[in-house]
Every structure is written in structure tokens, then in C-alpha cells.
C-alpha positions in Angstrom: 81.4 138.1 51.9 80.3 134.8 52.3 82.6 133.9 55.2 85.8 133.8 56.8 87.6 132.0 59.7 89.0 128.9 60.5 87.0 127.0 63.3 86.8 124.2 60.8 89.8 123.7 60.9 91.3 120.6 62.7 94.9 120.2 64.6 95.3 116.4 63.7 98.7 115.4 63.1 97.2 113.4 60.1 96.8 117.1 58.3 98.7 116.5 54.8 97.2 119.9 53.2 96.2 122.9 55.2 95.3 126.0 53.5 95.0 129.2 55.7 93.8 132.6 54.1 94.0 132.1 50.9 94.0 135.0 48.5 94.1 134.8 44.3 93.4 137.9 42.6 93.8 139.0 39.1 94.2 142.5 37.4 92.3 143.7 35.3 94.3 145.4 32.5 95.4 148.8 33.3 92.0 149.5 35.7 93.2 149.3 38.8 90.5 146.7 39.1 91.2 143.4 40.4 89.2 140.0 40.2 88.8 138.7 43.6 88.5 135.0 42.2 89.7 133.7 45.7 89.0 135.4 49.0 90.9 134.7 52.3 89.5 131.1 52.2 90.9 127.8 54.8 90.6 124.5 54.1 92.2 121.6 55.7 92.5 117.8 54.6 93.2 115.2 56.3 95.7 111.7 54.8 93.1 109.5 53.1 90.3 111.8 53.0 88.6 113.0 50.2 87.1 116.7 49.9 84.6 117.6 47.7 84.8 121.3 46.6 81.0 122.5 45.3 79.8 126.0 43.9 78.4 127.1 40.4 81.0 128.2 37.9 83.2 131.1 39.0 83.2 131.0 42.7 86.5 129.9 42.7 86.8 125.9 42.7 89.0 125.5 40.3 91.2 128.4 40.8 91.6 127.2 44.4 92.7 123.4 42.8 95.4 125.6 40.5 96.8 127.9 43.8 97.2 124.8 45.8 99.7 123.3 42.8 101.2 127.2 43.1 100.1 127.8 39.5 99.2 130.3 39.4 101.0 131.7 42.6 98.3 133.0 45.6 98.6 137.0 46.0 98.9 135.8 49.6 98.2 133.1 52.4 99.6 129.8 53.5 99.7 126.7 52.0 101.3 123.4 53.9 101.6 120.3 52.2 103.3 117.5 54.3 104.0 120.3 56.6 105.8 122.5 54.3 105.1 125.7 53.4 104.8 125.5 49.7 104.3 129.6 49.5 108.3 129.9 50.6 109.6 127.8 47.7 110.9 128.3 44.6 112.9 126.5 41.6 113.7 123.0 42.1 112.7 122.4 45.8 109.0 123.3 44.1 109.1 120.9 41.0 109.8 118.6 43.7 106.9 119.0 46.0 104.9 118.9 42.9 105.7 115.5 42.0 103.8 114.4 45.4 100.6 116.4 43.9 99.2 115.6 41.3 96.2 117.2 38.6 93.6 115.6 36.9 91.5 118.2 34.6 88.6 118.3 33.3 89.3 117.8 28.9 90.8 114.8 28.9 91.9 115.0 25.6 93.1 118.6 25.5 94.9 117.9 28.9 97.5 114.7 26.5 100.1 115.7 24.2 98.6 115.3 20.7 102.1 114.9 19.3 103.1 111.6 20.9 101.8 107.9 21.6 100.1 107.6 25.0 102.8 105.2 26.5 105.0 108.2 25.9 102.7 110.3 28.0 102.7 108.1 31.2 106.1 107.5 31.0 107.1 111.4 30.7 107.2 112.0 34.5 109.5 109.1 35.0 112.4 110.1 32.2 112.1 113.6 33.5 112.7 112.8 37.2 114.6 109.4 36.4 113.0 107.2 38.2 114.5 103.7 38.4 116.3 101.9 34.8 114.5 101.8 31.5 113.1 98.5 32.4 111.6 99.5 35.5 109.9 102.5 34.2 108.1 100.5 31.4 107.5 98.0 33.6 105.7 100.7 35.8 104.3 102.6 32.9 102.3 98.8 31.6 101.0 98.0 34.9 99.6 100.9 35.4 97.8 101.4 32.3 96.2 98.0 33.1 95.5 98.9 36.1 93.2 102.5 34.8 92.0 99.9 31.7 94.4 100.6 28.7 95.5 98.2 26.9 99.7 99.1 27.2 100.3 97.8 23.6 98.0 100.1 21.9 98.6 102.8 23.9 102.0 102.4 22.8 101.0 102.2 19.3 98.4 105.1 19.3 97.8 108.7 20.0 95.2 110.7 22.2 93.2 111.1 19.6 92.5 107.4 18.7 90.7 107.4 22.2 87.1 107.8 23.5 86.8 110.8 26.2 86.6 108.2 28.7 89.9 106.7 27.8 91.4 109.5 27.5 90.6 110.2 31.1 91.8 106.8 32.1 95.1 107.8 30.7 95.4 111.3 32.5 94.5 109.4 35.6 97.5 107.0 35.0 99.7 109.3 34.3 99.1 111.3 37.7 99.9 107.8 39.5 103.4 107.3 37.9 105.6 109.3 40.7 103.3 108.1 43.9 101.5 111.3 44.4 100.2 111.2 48.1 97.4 114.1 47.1 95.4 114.4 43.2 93.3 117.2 42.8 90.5 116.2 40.4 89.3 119.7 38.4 85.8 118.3 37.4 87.2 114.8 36.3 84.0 113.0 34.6 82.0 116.4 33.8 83.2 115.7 30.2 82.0 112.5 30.6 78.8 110.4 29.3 76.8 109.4 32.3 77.8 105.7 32.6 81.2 106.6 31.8 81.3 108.7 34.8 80.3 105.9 37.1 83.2 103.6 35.8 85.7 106.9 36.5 84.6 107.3 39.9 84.5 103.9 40.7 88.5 103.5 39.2 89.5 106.6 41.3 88.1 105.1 44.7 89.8 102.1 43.8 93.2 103.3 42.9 92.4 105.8 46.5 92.2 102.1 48.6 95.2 100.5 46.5 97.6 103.7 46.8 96.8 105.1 49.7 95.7 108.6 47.9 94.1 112.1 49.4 91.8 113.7 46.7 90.2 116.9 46.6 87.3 116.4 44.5 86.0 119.5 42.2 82.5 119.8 40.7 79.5 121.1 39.9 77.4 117.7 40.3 76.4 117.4 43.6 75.2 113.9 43.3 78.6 112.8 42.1 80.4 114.7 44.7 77.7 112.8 47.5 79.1 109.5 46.6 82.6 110.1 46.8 83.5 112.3 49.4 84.0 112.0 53.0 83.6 115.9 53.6 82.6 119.0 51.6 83.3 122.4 51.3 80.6 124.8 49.4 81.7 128.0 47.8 80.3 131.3 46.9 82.2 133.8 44.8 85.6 132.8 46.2 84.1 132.0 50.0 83.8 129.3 52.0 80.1 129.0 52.7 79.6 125.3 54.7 81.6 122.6 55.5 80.2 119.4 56.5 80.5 116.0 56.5 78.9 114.7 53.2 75.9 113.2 54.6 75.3 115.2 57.2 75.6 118.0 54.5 72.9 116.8 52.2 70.7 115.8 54.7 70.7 119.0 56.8 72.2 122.2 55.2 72.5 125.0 57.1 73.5 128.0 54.4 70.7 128.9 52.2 73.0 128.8 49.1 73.4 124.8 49.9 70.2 124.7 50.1 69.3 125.7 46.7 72.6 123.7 45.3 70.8 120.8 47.0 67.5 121.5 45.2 68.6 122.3 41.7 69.6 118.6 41.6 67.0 116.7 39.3 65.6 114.0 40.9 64.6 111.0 37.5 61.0 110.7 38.4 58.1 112.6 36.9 56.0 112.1 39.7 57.8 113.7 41.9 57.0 117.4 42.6 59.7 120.0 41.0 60.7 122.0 44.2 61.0 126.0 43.3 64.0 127.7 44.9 63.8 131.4 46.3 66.7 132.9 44.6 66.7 135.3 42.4 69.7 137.0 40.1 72.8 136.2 38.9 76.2 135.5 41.0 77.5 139.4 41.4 80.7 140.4 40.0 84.1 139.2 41.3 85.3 142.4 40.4 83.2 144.4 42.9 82.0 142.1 45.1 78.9 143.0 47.6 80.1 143.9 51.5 79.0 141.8 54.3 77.5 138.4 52.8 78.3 137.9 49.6 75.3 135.5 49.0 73.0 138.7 50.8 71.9 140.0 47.1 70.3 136.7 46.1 69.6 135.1 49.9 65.9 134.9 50.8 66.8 135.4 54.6 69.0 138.3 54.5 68.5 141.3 56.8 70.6 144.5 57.2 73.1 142.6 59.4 73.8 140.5 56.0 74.5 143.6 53.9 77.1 145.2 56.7 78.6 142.2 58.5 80.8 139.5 57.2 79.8 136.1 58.6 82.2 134.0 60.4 82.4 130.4 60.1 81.0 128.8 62.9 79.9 125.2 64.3 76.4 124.2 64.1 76.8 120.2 64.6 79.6 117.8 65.0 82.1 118.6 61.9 79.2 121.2 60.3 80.3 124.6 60.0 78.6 127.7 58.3 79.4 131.2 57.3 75.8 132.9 58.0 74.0 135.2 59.9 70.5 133.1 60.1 71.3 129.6 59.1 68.2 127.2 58.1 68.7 124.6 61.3 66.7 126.0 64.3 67.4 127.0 67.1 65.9 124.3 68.5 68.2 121.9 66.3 72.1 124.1 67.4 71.3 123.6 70.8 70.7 119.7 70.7 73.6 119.1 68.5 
């Protein structure tokens, strides 16, 4: 497996989420078989912070974002959110730790009711949970919609579909900010995105973060995106943990050869610059019957017959940077001066 363990963890009483051997699985019809599509991961995050989730498609990001909101329920582990265990409840005392999280999805148009006008949408979370009078709520509802860039009298006047993608995401985003979330888990926000209508989304979300005082977990696949906006990020591998790092000291050091490659898939806009070739070879191998030991070891350059046997164990290699592998790429040389 690509790793286990929780020395990244950090006892800070400033912890809002801290997830601690987290397990999804799924059956697999009548097989007996199970998809292992989260594996015994941890993950901590601290008020304010924003963590950046990385990994190619199917290793679990997303699926992670979903347990965390108990949807679908893990098959086991903990999950704390403002130091309760969200695992232990059920019925109302759920719906109402779920108004303090809050989901932002990747189609923002698929993710709005096509059925009514946009106002409508925003202001669905505060009729169900009847937040303040009718003139307080619309008052809320308009502000806000200002605030992500919607105009609040055509949004009252039209439907999801009378917006560009971009809008549309505006208009998710606003509705996640109507009951005060303290924590918004962004599933690949801007992937849907044109280019430099991804920069004015991630530019609105660390604003509203400043203005609200929000915690994000920040899934994606681009790595450049997830550079600017987060303050630490964790890399996964076919439902593992690999790394965890600060974000700069992440991209300018990684120490997991799966990083490593992550890092140099990302184009760089120059033709002059020399195309760096990667040694991996294969495809991710199935969730269904996951390789023993390292779950990278099929495709890793650098594994050895420990890697096929063992399971790495997160460990630290710097201030903050952890990683879940038997030969790391920093030296020797480069753990001990640390």
C-alpha cells in the first residue's frame, strides 16, 4: 500500500477536522469482491487552513471529500469535526453538523436545480433550516450573490441554464456560504472551467476564505492550481496517503517518486524548454485487488523486494514533510540536515 500512519498528524487545539483511518469500500455485485476506493487514510486540518488533496483520477480524492460529509457512510474510521465524532451520529443531529460543511462540485450546472430560478437556489438552505424572517433571508440571499458576482435581480428572474459555467459556479459557491459553513470542500471546483475563468474562481474563493473566516479542503487534479492556493497538501495513490507537505516545500523538494512524476507531468508554456520524461510505466492497478506492500511498487522506478512485501509508514523527512516510502528521492545527506 502506499502508506499508512499518522505522524503527520498534529495535536493543535486549532484542529477543526481530523480524520483517523479512514476506510470506504464498495461491493462489487454478488462477488464477494470489494473496491478498496479509500484505504485506512488520516488527515488533519487545521481552522483557516487550506488542504490541497492531489492524485490522478481514482485514488480516492473525491470519495474521501464525500466520506467526510458522511455520504456515503465510511465502512469504518473516525471522523471529528469541531471535535465531534461525526461517525456516531445519525438523523437530525447529522443534518445539523452538515450545515457547518459545506460542498462545492465539480459541474456547476448539473450540481443547480434546473427547475427553479437561482435566487431560489441560494435561498433553499435558509427556508429549510429557517434562518432569521423573510426579510432577512433575502436580504442575506442579495448580498451574497453580489458578493460571488451575480447580479440578485436576474438571478431571481432566471434559471441555471441562462448561465455561463463560470456563473454557474459563482452561484454554487454562494449557495455553500448561506448558513456560515466553517469548512467547504471544493470537489475539483474550476476543472470545468475555461482557463481565465478559473483564475477569477480561485481568486473569489480566497477572498470569501479572508472575509468569512473559512477552512477548505481543495480537490484536484491540476497541480499548478492547487500550488497557489493551498497552505498544505496531501498526495494520493489508489486510496493512500503518499506525502504530505507544506505546499512549497512540496513542489520544490518531493520526496515520493509518485509526486515526483505528478510534479513533472505539469506542462510548463514554453517551447524552449526541454520536455522532461518520467520513468513510470503502466497503468494505476485495480482497486479491486490492490498490490501488497507499496501500492505505487508496480509502476515505481526505485522499488526493491522490500516495496513488494512491506507497507511503508508515513514518516518525517523535514519540518511538516512526511512520506510513505521505503527509498524516498531526498538523500541521505538532505534527512539528516533537516
Amino acid at each position: 500500500m502506499a502508506g499508512t500512519g499518522k505522524a503527520h498528524l498534529r495535536d493543535s487545539p486549532d484542529v477543526l477536522l481530523r480524520i483517523e483511518d479512514l476506510v470506504v469500500e464498495f461491493p462489487v455485485g454478488r462477488t464477494g469482491l470489494k473496491v478498496n476506493a479509500v484505504s485506512g487514510i488520516s488527515l488533519d486540518v487545521l481552522k483557516g487552513e487550506t488542504l490541497g488533496l492531489v492524485g490522478e483520477s481514482g485514488c480516492g480524492k473525491s470519495t474521501t471529500g464525500r466520506a467526510i460529509m458522511q455520504l456515503p457512510r465510511p465502512t469504518s474510521g473516525s471522523v471529528q469535526f469541531e471535535g465531534k465524532e461525526l461517525t456516531a451520529m445519525q438523523g437530525d443531529a447529522m443534518r445539523e453538523a452538515r450545515t457547518r460543511m459545506q460542498m462545492i462540485f465539480q459541474d456547476p450546472i448539473s450540481s443547480l436545480n434546473p427547475r427553479r430560478k437561482v435566487r431560489q437556489i441560494v435561498m433553499e438552505p435558509l427556508n429549510i433550516w429557517k434562518r432569521g424572517t423573510d426579510a432577512d433571508r433575502a436580504k442575506k440571499v442579495d448580498g451574497i450573490l453580489e458578493e460571488v458576482g451575480i447580479d440578485p435581480v436576474r438571478a431571481g428572474e432566471s434559471q441555471p441554464h441562462q448561465f455561463s459555467g463560470g456563473q454557474c459556479q459563482r452561484i454554487s459557491i454562494a449557495r455553500s456560504l448561506v448558513l456560515d459553513p466553517s469548512l467547504i470542500i471544493c470537489d475539483e471546483p474550476v476543472s470545468a472551467l475555461d482557463v481565465s475563468v478559473q483564475a477569477q474562481v480561485l481568486n473569489l474563493l480566497e477572498d470569501l476564505k479572508a472575509e468569512y473566516g473559512l477552512t477548505l479542503i481543495f480537490i484536484a487534479h491540476d497541480l499548478a492550481v492547487v500550488k497557489n492556493i493551498s497552505d498544505r497538501v496531501a498526495v494520493m495513490y489508489l486510496g493512500k496517503i503518499c506525502e504530505v507537505a507544506p505546499s512549497d516545500v512540496l513542489y520544490e523538494n518531493p520526496a515520493h517518486h509518485y509526486t515526483s512524476v505528478l510534479l513533472n507531468s505539469i506542462p510548463v508554456p514554453d517551447p524552449e524548454v526541454a520536455v522532461t520524461k518520467t520513468a513510470i510505466e503502466g497503468e494505476p492497478p485495480s482497486p479491486v485487488l490492490p498490490p501488497p506492500g507499496c501500492r505505487f511498487n508496480p509502476r515505481c522506478p526505485a522499488a526493491q523486494d522490500i516495496c513488494r512485501s512491506e507497507e511503508p509508514q508515513l514518516r518525517a523527512v523535514g519540518e511538516g514533510h512526511f512520506v510513505a516510502c521505503h527509498f524516498p528521492t531526498v538523500t541521505p545527506v538532505e534527512l539528516s540536515s533537516r
